[in-house]
N, C-alpha and C positions, 0 to 999 in steps of 0.2 A: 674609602667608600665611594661606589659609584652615585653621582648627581642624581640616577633617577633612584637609583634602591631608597626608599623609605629607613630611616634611622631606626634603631629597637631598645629600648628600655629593660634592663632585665632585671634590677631591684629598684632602683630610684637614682633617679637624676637630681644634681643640685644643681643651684645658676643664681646669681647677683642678678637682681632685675634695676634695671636703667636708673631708680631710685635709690638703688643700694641696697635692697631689704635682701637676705639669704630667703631662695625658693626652694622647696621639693619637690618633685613629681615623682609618685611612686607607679611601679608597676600597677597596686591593684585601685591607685585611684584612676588611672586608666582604664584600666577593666571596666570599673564601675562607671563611668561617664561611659563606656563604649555601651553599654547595656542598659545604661538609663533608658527607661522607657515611660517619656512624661505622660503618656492617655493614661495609664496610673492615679497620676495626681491630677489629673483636671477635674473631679467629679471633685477632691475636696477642695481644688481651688477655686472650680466654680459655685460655691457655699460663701465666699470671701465676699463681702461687700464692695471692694474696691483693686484694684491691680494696678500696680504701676510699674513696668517693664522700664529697663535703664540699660541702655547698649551705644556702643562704641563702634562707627563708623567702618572704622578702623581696625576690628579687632579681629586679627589673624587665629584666635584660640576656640573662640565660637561665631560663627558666620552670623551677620546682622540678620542673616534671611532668617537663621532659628527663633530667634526672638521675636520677627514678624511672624512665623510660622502657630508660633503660639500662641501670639496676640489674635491671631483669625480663629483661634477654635476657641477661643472665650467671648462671653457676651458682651457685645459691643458698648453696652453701655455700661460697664462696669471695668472695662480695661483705656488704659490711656497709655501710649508709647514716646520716648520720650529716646530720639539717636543723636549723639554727642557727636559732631562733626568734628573727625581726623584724632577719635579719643578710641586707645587699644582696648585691652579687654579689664583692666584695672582703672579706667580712665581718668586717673590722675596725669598719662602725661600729653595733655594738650591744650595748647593756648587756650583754645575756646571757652574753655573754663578758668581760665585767671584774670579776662578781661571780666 
């Protein structure tokens, strides 16, 4: 495969995550994250009392900007963000959290 051509999925991917645990990625839960469209759920998330956003620095699978992105279109007083420095998108693997 060439370095720029993007990889393709065409049932499901497995893969040992750095922890050991057996992962899958299937084709259609790509699909379904690719067409998530969270304005959807903000009308029932904004009914929640309180929000609290959990993101990793670090994490290559969803951009920390999304998570800020989301935190801006909820009411400010009722969202609190909290970015795990140097922690992926499962952020169990970073110091920051053992100390």
């Amino acid at each position: 495969m060439k370095q720029d051509q993007p990889a393709t999925v065409e049932e499901k991917v497995e893969y040992v995550s750095p922890d050991g645990r057996k992962r899958t990625i299937t084709h259609k839960c790509i699909l379904n994250r690719l067409t998530l469209d969270l304005k959807t759920y903000l009308s029932k998330i904004k009914k929640t009392k309180q929000i609290l956003l959990i993101h990793g620095s670090a994490d290559t699978t969803i951009p920390v900007e999304d998570a800020l992105q989301l935190a801006n279109a909820l009411p400010t007083e009722k969202r609190k963000v909290v970015i795990i420095e140097k922690a992926s998108h499962d952020l169990l693997d970073t110091q920051a959290i053992k100390t």
